[in-house]
Backbone as JSON Lines, residues from 0, in Angstrom:
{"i":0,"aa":"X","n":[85.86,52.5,68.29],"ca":[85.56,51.17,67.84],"c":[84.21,50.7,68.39]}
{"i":1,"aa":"X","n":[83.75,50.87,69.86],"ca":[82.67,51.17,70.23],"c":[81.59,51.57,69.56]}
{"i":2,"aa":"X","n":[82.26,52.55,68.99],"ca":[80.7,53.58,68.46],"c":[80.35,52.54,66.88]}
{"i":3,"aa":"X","n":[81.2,52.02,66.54],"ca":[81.48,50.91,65.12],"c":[80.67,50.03,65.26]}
{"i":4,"aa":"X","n":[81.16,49.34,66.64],"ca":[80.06,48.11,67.3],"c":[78.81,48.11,67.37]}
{"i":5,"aa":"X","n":[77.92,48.99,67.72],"ca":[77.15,49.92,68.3],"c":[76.15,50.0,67.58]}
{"i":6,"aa":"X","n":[77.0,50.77,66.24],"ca":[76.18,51.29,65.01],"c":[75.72,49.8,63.79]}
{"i":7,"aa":"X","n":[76.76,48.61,63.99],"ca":[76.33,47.59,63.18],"c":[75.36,47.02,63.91]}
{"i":8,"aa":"X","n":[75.35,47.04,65.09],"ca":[74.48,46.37,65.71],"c":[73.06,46.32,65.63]}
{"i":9,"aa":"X","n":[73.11,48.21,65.71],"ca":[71.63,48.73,65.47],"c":[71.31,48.42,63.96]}
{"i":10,"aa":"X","n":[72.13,48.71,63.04],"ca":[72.06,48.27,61.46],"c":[71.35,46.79,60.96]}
{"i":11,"aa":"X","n":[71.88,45.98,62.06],"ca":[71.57,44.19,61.79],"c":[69.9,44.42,62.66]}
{"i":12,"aa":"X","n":[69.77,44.89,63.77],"ca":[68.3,44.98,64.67],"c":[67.67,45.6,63.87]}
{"i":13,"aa":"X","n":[67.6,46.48,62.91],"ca":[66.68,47.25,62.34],"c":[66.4,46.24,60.93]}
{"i":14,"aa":"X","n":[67.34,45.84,60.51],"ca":[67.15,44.88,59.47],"c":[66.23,43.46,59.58]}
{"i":15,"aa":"X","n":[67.08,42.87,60.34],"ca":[66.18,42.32,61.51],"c":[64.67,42.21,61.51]}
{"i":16,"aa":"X","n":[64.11,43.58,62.43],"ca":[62.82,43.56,62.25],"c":[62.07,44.12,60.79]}
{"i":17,"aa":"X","n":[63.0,44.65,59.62],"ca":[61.85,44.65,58.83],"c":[62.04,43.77,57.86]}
{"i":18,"aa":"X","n":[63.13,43.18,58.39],"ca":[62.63,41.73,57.45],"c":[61.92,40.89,58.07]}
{"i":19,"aa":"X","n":[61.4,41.06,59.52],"ca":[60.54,40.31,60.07],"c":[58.94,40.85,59.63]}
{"i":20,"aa":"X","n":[59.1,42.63,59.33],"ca":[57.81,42.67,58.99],"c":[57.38,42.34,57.94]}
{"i":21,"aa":"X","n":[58.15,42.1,56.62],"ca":[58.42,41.6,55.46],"c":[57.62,40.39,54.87]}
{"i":22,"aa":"X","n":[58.06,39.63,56.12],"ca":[57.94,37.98,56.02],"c":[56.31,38.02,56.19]}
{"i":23,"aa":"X","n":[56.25,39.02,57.44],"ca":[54.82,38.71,58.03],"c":[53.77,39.46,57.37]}
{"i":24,"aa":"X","n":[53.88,40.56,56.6],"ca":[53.24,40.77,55.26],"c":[52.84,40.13,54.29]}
{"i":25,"aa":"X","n":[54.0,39.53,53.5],"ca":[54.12,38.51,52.31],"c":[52.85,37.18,52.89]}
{"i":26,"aa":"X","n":[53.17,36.82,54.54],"ca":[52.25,35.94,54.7],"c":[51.07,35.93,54.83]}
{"i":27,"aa":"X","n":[50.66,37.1,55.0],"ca":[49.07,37.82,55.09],"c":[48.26,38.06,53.63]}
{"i":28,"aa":"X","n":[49.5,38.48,53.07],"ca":[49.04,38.64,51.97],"c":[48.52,37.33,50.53]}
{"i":29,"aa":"X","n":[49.5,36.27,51.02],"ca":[49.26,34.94,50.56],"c":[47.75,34.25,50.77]}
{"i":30,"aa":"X","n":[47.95,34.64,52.5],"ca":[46.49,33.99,53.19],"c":[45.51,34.43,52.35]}
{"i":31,"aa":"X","n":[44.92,35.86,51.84],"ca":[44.49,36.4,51.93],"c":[43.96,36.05,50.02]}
{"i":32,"aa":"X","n":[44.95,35.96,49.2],"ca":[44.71,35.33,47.79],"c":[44.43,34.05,48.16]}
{"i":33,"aa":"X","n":[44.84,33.45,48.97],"ca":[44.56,32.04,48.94],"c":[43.22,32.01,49.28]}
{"i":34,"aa":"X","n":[42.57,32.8,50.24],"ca":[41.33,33.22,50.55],"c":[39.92,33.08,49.13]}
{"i":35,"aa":"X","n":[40.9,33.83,48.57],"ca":[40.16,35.08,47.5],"c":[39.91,33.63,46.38]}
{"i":36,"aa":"X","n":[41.14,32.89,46.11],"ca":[40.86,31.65,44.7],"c":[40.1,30.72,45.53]}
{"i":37,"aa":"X","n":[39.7,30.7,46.8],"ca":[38.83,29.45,47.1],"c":[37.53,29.9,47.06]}
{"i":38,"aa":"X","n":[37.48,31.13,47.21],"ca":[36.14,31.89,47.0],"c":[35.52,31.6,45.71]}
{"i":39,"aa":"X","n":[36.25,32.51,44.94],"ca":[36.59,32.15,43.5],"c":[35.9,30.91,43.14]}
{"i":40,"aa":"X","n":[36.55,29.62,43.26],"ca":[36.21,28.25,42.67],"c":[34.96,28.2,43.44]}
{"i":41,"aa":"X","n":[34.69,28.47,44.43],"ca":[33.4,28.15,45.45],"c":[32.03,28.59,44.15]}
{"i":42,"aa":"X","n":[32.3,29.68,43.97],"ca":[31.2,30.5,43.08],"c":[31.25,29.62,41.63]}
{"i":43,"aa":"X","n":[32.83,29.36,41.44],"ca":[32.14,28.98,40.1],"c":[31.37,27.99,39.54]}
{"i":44,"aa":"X","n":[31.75,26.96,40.81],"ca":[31.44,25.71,41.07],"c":[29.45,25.72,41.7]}
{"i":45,"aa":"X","n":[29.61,26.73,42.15],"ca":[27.91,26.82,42.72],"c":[27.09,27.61,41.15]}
{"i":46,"aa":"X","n":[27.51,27.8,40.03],"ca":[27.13,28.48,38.85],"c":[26.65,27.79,38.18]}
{"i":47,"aa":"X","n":[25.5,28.17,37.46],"ca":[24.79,26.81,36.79],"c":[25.74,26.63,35.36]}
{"i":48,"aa":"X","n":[26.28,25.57,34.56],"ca":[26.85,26.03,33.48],"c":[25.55,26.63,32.37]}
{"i":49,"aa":"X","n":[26.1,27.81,31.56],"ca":[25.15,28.01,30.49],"c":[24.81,27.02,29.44]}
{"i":50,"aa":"X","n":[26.4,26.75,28.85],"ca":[26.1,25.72,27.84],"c":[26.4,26.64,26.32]}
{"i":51,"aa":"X","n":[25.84,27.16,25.38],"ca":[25.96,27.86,24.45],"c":[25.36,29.07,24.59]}
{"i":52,"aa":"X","n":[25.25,30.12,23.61],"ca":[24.12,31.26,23.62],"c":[24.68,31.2,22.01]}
{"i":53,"aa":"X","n":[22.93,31.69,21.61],"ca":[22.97,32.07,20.59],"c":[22.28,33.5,20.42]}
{"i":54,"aa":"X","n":[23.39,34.48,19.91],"ca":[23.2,36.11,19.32],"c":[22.96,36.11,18.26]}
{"i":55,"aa":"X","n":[22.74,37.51,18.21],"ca":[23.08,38.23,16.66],"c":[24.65,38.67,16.58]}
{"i":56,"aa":"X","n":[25.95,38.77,15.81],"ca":[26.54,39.14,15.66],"c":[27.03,39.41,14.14]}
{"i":57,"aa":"X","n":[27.31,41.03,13.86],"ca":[27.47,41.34,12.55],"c":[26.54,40.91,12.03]}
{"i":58,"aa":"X","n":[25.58,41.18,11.8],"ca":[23.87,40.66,10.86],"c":[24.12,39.34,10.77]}
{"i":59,"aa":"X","n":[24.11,38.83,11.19],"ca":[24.52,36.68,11.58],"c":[24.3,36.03,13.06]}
{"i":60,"aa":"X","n":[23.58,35.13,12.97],"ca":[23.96,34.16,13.75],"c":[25.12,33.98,14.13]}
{"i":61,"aa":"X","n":[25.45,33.98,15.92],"ca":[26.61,33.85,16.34],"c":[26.4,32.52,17.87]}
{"i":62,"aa":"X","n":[27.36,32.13,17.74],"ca":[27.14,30.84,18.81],"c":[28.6,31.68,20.11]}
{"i":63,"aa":"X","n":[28.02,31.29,20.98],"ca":[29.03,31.86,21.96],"c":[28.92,30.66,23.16]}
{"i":64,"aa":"X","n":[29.96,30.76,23.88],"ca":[29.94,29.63,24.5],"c":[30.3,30.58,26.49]}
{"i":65,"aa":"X","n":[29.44,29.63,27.1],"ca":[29.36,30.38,28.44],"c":[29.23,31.86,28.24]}
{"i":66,"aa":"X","n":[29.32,32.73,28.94],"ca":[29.63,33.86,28.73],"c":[30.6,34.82,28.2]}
{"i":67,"aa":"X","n":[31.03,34.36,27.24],"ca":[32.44,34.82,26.39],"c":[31.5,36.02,25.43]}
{"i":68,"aa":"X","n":[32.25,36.94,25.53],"ca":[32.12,38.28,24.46],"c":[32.65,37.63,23.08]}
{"i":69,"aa":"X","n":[33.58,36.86,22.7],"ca":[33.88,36.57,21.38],"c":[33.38,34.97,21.16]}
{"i":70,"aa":"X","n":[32.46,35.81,19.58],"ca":[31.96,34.19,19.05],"c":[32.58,32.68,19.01]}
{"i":71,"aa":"X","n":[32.2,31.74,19.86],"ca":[33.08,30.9,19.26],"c":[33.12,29.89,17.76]}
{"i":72,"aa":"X","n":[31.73,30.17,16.87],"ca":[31.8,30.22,15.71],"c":[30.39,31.21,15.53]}
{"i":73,"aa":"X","n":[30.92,31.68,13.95],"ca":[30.22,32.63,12.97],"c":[28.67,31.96,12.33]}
{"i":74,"aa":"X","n":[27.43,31.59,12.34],"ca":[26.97,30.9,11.31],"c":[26.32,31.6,10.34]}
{"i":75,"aa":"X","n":[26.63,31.01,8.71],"ca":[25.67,31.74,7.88],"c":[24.44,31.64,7.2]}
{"i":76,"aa":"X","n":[24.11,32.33,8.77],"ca":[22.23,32.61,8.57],"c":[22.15,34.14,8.96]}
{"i":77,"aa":"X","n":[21.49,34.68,8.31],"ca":[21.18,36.68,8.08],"c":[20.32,36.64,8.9]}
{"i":78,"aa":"X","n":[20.42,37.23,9.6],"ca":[19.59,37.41,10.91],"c":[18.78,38.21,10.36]}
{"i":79,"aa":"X","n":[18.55,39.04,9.14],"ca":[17.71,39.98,8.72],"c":[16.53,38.8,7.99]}
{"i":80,"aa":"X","n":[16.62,37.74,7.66],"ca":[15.8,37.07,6.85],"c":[15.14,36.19,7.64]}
{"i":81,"aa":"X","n":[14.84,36.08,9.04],"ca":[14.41,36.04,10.13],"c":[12.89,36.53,10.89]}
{"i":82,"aa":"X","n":[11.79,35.84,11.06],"ca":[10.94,36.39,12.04],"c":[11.15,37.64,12.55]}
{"i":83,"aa":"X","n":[10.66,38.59,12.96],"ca":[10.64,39.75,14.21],"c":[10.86,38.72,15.48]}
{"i":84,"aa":"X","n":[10.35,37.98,15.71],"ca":[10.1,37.33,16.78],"c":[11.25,36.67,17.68]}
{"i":85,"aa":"X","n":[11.66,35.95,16.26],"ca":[13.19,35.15,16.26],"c":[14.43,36.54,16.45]}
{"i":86,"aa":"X","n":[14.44,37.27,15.54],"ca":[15.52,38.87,15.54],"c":[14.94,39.06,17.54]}
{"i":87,"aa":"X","n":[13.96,39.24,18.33],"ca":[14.1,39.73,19.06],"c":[14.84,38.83,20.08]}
{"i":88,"aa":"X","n":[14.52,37.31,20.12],"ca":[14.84,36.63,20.89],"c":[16.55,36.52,20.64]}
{"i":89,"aa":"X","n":[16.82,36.73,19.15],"ca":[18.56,36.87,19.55],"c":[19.04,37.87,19.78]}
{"i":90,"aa":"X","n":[18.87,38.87,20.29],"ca":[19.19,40.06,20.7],"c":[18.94,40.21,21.65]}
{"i":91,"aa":"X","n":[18.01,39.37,22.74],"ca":[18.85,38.99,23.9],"c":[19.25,37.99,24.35]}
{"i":92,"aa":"X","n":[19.56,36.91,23.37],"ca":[20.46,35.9,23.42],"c":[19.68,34.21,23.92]}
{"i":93,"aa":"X","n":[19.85,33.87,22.94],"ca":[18.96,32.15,23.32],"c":[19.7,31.51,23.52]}
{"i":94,"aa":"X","n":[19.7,30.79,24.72],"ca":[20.06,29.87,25.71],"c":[20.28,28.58,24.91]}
{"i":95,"aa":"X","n":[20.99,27.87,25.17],"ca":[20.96,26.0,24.97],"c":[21.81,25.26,25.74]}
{"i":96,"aa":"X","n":[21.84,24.63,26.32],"ca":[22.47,24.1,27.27],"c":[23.23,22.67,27.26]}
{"i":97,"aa":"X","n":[22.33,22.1,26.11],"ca":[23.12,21.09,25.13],"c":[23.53,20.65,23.63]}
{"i":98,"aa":"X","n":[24.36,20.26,23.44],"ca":[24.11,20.56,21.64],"c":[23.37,20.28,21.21]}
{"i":99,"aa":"X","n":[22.48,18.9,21.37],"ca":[21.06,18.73,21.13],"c":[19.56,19.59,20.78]}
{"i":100,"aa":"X","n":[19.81,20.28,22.36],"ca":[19.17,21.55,22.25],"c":[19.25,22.63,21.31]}
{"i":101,"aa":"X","n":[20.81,22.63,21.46],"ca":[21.07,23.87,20.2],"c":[21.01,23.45,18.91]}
{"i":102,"aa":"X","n":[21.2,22.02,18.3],"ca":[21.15,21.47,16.99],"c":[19.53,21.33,16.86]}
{"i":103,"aa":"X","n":[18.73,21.32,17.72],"ca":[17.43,21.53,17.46],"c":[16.76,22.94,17.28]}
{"i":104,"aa":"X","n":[17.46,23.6,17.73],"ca":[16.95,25.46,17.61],"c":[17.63,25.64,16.19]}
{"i":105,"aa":"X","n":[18.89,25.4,15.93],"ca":[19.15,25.86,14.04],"c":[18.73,24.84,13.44]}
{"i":106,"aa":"X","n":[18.04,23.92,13.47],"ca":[17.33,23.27,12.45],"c":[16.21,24.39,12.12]}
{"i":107,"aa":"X","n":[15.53,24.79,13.2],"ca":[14.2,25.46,13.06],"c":[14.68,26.68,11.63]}
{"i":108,"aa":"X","n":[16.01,27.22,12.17],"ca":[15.97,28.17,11.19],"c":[17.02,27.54,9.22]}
{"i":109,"aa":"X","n":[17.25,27.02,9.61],"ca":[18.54,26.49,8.55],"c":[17.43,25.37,7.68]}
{"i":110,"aa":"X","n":[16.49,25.06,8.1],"ca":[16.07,23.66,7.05],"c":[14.32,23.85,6.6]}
């Protein structure tokens, strides 16, 4: 009955400590994201906003917003019927930072 005693005992102490190491993991590991999203917001918050970009996408005018890979609208203007000048500057992407700005850059080409 001894040896019964003995053996739960050690069973509950071993449990015990790794649910103590458990705890103290899980809490390191919390610290440690919690770390990581304040970082995170720190940067995004120190980032200048872009505002729009305007590409080429699919032989068209494409408006993209911050740095997003997908257009957030299509416009139809042929980027082939376009300056050299204008084709180069959207191919690497023109900046606007307000709609103003940007309603003044597609006037240039649309009117």
């Amino acid at each position: 009955m001894e040896s019964k005693t003995l053996q739960v005992s050690m069973l509950l102490a071993a449990m015990t400590i790794s649910a103590v190491m458990i705890l103290g993991s899980a809490g390191k590991s919390l610290e440690r994201q919690k770390s990581y999203a304040v970082e995170q917001a720190s940067a995004l918050a120190e980032k200048e906003p872009v505002g729009f970009v305007l590409k080429t996408y699919e032989g068209k005018i494409a408006l993209f917003r911050e740095n997003s890979e997908k257009p957030y609208q299509i416009l139809d203007i042929e980027v082939y019927l376009l300056p050299d000048a204008d084709r180069e500057l959207l191919e690497q992407g023109i900046l606007a930072e307000t709609e103003e700005e940007l309603r003044a850059i597609l006037e240039d080409w649309e009117g």
